[in-house]
C-alpha positions as CSV (number, residue, x, y, z in Angstrom):
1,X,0.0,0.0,0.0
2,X,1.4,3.6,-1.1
3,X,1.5,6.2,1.4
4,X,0.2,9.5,0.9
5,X,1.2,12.8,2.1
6,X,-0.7,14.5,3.9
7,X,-3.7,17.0,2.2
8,X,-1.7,20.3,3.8
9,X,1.7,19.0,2.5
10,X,0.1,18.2,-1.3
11,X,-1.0,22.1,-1.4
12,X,1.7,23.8,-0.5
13,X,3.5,21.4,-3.5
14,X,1.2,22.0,-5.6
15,X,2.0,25.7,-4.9
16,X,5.7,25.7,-5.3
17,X,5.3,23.6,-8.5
18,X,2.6,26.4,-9.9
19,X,5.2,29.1,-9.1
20,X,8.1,27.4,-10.5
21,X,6.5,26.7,-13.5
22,X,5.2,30.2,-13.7
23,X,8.5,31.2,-13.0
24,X,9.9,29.1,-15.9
25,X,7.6,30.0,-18.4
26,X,7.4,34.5,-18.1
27,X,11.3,34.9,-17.5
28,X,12.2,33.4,-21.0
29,X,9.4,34.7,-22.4
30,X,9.6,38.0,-21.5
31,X,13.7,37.7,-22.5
32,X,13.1,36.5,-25.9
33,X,10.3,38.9,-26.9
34,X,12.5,41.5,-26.2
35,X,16.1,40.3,-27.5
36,X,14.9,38.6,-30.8
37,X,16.6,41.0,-33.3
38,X,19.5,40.9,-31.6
39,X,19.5,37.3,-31.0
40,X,19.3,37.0,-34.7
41,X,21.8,39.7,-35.0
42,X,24.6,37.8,-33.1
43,X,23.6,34.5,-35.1
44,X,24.4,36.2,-38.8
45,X,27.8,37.5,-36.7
46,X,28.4,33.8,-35.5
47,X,27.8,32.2,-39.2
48,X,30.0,35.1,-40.8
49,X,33.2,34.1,-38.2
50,X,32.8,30.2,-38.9
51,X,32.3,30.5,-42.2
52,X,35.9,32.8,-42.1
53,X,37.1,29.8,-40.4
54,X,36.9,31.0,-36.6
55,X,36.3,28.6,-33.7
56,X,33.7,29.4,-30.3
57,X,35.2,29.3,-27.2
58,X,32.8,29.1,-24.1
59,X,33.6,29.9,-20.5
60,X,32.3,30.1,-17.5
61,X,32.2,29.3,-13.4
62,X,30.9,26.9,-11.4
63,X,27.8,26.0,-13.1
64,X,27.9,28.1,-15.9
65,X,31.3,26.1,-16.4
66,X,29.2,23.2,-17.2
67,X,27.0,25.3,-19.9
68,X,30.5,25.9,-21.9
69,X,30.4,22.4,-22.3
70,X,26.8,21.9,-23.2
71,X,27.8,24.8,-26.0
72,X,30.7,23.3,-27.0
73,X,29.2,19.9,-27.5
74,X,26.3,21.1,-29.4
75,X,28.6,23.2,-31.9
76,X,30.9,19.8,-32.3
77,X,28.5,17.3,-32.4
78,X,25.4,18.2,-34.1
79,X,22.1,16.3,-32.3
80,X,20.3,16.7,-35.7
81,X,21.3,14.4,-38.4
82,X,23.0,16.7,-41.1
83,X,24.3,19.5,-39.3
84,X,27.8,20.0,-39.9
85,X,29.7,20.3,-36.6
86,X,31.6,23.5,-36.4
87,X,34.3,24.2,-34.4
88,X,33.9,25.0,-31.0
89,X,36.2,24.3,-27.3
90,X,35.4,25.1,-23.7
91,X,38.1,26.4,-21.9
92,X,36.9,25.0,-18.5
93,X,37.6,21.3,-19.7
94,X,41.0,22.1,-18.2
95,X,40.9,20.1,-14.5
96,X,43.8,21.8,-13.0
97,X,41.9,25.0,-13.7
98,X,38.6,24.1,-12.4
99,X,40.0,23.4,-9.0
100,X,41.2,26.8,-8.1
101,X,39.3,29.9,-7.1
102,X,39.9,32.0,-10.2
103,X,40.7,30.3,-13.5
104,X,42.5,32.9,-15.8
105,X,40.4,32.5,-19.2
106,X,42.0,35.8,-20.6
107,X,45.3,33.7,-20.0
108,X,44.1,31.0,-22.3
109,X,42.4,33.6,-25.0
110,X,45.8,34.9,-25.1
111,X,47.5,31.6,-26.1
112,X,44.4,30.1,-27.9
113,X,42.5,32.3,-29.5
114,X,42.9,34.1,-33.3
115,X,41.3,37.0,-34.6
116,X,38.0,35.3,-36.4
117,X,37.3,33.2,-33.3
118,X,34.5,34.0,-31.2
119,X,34.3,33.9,-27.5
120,X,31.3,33.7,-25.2
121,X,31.5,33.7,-21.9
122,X,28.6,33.1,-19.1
123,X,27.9,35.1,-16.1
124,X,25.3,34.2,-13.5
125,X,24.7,37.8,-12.5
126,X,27.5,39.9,-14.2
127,X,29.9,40.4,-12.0
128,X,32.4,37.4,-12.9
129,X,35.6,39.1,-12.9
130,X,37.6,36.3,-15.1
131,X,34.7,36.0,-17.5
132,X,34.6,39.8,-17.8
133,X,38.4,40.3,-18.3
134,X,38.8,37.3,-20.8
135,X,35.6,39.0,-22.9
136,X,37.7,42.4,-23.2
137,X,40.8,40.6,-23.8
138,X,39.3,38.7,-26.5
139,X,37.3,42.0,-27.7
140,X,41.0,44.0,-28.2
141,X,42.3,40.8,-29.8
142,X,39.0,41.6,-32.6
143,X,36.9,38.4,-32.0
144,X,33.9,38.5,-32.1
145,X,32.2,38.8,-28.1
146,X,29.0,37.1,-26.5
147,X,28.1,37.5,-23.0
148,X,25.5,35.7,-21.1
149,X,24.0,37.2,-17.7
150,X,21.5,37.6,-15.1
151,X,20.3,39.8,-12.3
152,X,20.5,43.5,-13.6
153,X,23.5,42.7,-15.8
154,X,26.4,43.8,-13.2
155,X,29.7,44.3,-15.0
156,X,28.9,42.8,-18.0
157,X,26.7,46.2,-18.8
158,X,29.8,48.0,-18.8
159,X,32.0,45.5,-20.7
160,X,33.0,46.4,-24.2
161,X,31.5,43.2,-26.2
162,X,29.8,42.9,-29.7
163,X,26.6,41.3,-27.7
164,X,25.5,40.7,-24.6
165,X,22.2,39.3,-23.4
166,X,20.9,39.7,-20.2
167,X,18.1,37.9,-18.2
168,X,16.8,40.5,-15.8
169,X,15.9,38.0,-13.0
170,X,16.9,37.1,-9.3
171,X,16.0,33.5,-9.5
172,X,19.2,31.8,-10.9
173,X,17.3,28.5,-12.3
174,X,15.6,30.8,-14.5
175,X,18.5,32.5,-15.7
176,X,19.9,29.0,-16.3
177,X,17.5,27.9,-18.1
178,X,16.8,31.3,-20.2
179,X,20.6,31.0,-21.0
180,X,20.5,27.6,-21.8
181,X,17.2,28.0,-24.5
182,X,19.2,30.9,-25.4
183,X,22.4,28.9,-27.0
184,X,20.4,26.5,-28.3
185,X,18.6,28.8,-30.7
186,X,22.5,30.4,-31.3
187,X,23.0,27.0,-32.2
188,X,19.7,26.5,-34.6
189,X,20.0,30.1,-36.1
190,X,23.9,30.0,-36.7
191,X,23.0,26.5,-39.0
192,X,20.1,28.7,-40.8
193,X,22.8,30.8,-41.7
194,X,24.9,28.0,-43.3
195,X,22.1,26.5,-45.5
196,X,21.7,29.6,-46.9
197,X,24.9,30.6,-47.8
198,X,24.4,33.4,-49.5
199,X,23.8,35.2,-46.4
200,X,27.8,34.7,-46.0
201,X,29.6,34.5,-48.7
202,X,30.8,38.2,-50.1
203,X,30.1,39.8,-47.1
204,X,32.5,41.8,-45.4
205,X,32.0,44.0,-42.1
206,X,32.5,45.1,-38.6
207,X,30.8,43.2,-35.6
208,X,29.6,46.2,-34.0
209,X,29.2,46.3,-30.0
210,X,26.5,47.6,-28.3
């Protein structure tokens, strides 16, 4: 015989599921209604620098660590049958640099990176000082830059980058989770690009940064 939690217990559930939910649903919603263009803006800047033969290189902490990953896995190994893999490495597959309190990323742009690549770096609520100093690095070195944040932006707002897209909420699952629909449509949009190649070839230009 199953037991059964009590009738009190089984609304307040019901109550934190609703708001979760809720919670889940109007965050990215209200994200994406208001960063589509440039969503789409930073996709046609991502196709143009792998079609010049750049590479993507994601970074992050803690658990936005493990979203550089995600990214970098989607961009090498395509889950839809078809899609070319592009190039694309997470710098916080480095162990050794995981374990300490501050992993230099600009350190590694320095060494890693060239000119067409593009890095993108997450940020929980902005203020990730690494993440912020390896996006300007990469920014002077003329790749293209992507940063991710939440909260009201923090020092990402006053980063120089080419994009940055920020999820104006306290709750970090649904910044998470906004971030995480949001590089899968970079993913989806950047391949829209490449099957219409027109859209690439014979076009020259400046990533401008907002």
């Amino acid at each position: 015989m199953h037991e059964t939690l009590p009738i009190e217990s089984t609304s307040r559930l019901r109550a934190v599921v609703s708001a979760r939910f809720k919670q889940s649903m109007s965050v990215p919603e209200a994200f994406f209604e208001a960063e589509v263009e440039q969503i789409a803006q930073a996709c046609w800047a991502m196709a143009k620098r792998f079609h010049q033969g750049g590479r993507l290189l994601a970074f992050g902490n803690g658990a936005a660590a493990t979203d550089a990953q995600h990214i970098s896995v989607e961009f090498v190994h395509p889950v839809i049958v078809g899609k070319r893999a592009l190039p694309a490495l997470a710098l916080t597959n480095d162990n050794s640099s995981l374990s300490r309190e501050y992993a230099s990323f600009g350190d590694r742009i320095a060494v890693l990176a060239r000119s067409q690549d593009i890095a993108l770096g997450l940020s929980p609520d902005g203020n990730c000082a690494n993440v912020l100093e390896a996006l300007e690095r990469a920014h002077r070195l003329g790749m293209l830059t992507v940063g991710l944040a939440g909260g009201d932006g923090g020092g990402m707002l006053h980063a120089e980058l080419n994009y940055r897209f920020v999820v104006h909420s306290s709750d970090a699952f649904a910044v998470q989770e906004t971030h995480e629909t949001l590089y899968h449509v970079l993913w989806e949009l950047v391949h829209v690009f490449f099957e219409h190649e027109g859209l690439l070839s014979n076009v020259e230009g400046v990533d401008h940064a907002i």
